[in-house]
N, C-alpha and C positions, 0 to 999 in steps of 0.2 A: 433406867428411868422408871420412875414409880406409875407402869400404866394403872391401875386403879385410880390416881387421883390426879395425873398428872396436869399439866397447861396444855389448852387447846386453843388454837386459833382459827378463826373462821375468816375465810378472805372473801370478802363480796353478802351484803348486808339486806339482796335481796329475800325474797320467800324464802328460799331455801333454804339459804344461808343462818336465817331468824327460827326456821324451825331445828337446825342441827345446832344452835347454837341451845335452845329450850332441851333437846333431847341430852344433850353432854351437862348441862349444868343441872338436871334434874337430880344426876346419879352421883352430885359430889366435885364434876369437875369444874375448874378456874377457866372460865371462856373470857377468851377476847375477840372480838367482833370488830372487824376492818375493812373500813372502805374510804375511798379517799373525799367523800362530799364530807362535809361536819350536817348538813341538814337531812341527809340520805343515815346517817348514825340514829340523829334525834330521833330519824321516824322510825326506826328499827328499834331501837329500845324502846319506846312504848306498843311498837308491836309484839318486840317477846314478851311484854306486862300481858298486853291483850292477851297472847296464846295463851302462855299460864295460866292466867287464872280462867278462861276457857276449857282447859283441860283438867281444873283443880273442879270447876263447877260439875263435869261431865265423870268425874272418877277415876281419871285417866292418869293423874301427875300421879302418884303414888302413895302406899299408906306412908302417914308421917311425914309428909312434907307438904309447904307451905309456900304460895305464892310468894311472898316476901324472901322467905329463906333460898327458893329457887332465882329467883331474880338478880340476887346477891351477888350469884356466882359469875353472872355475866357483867363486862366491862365492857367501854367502845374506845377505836380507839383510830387517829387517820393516820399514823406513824408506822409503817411496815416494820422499820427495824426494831424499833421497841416492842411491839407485838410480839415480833418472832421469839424475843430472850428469853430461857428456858422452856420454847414451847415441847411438848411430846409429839403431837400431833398439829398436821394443818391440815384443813380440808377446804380446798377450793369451790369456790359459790358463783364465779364470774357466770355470765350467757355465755351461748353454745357458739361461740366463735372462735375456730382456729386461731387466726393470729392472734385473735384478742388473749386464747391460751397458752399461747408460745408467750406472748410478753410476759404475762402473767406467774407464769412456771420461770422465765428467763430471770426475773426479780427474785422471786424465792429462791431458785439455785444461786447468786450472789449471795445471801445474808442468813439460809439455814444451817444448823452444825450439824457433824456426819449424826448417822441413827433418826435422824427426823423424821417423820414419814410425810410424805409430799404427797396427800390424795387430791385427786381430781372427783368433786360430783357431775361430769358428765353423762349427758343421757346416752352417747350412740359415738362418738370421737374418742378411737383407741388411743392410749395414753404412748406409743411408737409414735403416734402422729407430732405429739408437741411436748416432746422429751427425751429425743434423739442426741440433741447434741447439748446436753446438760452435765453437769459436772457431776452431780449428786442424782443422774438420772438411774441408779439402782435403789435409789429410796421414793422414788416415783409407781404410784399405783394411780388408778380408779376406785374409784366409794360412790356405786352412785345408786343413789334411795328412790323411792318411788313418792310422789306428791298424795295426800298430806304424809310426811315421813313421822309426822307425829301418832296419824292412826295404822299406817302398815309398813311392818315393820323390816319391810325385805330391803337388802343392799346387794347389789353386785359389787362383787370384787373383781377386779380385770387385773393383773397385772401387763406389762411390758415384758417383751423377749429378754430383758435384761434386767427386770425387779429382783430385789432378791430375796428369796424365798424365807428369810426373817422375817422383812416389810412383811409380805403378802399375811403370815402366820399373825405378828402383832396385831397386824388392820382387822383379821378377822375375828380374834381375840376381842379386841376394844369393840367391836360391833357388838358382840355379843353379851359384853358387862353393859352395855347402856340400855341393851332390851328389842335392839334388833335383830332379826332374822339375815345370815351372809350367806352367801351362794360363790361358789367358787370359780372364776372361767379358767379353763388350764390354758388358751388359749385365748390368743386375741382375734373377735370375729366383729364385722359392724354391724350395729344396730346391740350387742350384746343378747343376752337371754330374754328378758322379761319382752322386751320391744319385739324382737322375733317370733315368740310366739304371739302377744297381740296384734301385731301386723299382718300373720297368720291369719286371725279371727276376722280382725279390718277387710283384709282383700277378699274373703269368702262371703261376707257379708253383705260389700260391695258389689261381686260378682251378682247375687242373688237379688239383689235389687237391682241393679243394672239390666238383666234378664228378666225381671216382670215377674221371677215367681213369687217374691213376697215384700212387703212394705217395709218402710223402714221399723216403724215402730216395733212392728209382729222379731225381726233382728235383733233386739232391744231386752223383747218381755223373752226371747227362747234364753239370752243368757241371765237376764237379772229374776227369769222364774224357773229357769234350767238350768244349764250350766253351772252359771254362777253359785248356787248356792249347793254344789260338791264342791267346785275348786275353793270357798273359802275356807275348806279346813284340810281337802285333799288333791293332790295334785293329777293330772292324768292318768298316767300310768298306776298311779294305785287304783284310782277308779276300776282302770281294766283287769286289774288282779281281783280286787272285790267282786266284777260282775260275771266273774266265770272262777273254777277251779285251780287260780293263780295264776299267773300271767302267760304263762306259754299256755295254757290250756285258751285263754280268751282269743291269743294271736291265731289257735289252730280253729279256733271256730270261728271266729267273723274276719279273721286277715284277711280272706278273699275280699268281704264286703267292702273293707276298708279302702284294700288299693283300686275295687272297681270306681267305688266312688269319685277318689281322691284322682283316677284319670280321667275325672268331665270337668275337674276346677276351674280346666282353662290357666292360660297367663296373667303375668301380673297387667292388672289397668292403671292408670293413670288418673287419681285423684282428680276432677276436671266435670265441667258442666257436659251436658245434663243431669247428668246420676249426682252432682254433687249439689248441685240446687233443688233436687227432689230430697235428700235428704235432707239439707239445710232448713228446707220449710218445714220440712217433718218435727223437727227435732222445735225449731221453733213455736210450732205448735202444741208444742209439750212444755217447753220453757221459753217465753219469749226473752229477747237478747237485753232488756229493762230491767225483768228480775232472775238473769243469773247471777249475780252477787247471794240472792236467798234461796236459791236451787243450791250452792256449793256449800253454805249452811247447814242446809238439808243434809247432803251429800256426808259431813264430815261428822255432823251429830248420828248419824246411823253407821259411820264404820268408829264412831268412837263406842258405840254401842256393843258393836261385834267384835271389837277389841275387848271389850268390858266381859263380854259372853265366854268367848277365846280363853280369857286367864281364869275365868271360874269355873268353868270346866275342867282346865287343865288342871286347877287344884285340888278340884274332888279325883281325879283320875291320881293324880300322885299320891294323896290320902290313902285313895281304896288301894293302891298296888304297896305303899307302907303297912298297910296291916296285912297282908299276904304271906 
């Protein structure tokens, strides 16, 4: 199969689904977009017009291409088995419900042909869960993106005890000709990578306001005035190589501080009033729940931005190591 250009099909015509269907048809591929409403379709095609040209205004679609020329490449369609005919790839969009994924997966195992690859975009349900007893369940993976998957570009890849290590290599391959960032699990764990360490962040965060030492907001401004702006270009652990003489030199110097710390965290809490009505107001009070529609505006026009940073950096950096 010609992955470079091959047919893609998107099952499920929500968000998600409208933004990976914009991200494959950018770079050349034939998407087809399936869901079984005809009005759940209409509205989905004018919402990849909107993203497009959203992303063509913000600098984000790419040099050389054109809303109109990008649009092209996406069809809709409420006919599963016709959708599927020559697809290379699928990538499932349903909500995060088990069964709803077992029918789902149980339908495309009837009508895909062998080599298809059968991804699932779930956020945290390992693809063992609802592809056990599938005919075609060694072409069965995980792909799942992070929201907006149009401005960041990271995928998990999860495979199945039983994927086969083609699938896993093609899925990561194609992730990476469309302009996403794959990460690889060798394992299958719940919750996956990215959720793991966020939920990390979440329950310490939680703890510390639960505990009175600090507000929600002050939580808020240590990662999007701290944190947050090393982890957009560097992950942890380089951090810690950077901040000492390479990484076992930073474990021999502050390792003690880390694991004293790391035994006051306490256990996990329970999501649950009172700590979560104090934050509720909190957060409200920053963005009432009226206009979070123009906060995720906000939100998506500054990581299109640091996407836009991202690549022009990198291209001076590749320039300067070419004349080297």
């Amino acid at each position: 199969m010609d992955q470079a250009h091959g047919k893609i099909v998107i099952v499920g015509s929500g968000l998600i689904g409208r933004s990976w269907a914009v991200l494959f048809a950018r770079v050349g591929h034939s998407v087809t977009l399936y869901d079984i409403a005809e009005q759940q379709l209409t509205d989905a095609m004018v919402a990849v017009r909107a993203l497009v040209t959203e992303m063509y205004s913000s600098g984000t679609l790419g040099e050389g291409r054109t809303v109109d020329g990008v649009c092209r490449n996406v069809h809709s369609s409420n006919d599963l088995a016709a959708s599927l005919q020559g697809a290379l790839h699928v990538q499932e969009c349903v909500p995060e419900v088990l069964d709803l994924k077992k029918k789902v997966f149980g339908q495309l195992d009837e009508l895909v042909d062998e080599g298809v690859v059968i991804a699932s975009s779930s956020s945290c349900l390992v693809p063992s869960s609802f592809t056990a007893d599938l005919r075609h369940r060694n072409q069965c993976i995980v792909a799942h993106p992070v929201n907006p998957p149009q401005y960041i570009p990271l995928v998990e890849i999860v495979p199945a005890p039983w994927t086969a290590p083609e699938i896993v290599s093609r899925t990561k391959q194609l992730m990476k000709s469309i302009g996403q960032a794959p990460v690889t699990l060798h394992k299958e764990v719940d919750g996956f990578l990215l959720n793991r360490l966020q939920f990390a962040v979440i329950m310490e965060g939680w703890r510390l306001v639960q505990d009175g030492v600090v507000s929600a907001e002050d939580v808020d401004t240590a990662v999007s005035e701290g944190l947050g702006l090393r982890y957009s270009f560097m992950g942890p652990f380089e951090v810690m190589h950077l901040n000492a003489d390479g990484f076992k030199d930073y474990c021999e110097r502050y390792g003690p501080g880390v694991t004293r710390v790391s035994h006051t965290m306490g256990g996990v809490k329970d999501l649950v009033d009172p700590t979560a009505t104090t934050i509720h107001e909190a957060m409200c009070r920053q963005t009432p729940v009226e206009e979070m529609a123009a906060r995720r505006q906000w939100r998506d026009t500054r990581l299109a931005g640091l996407a836009l940073h991202k690549e022009e950096m990198k291209k001076k950096e590749d320039a300067a190591a070419a004349e080297e």
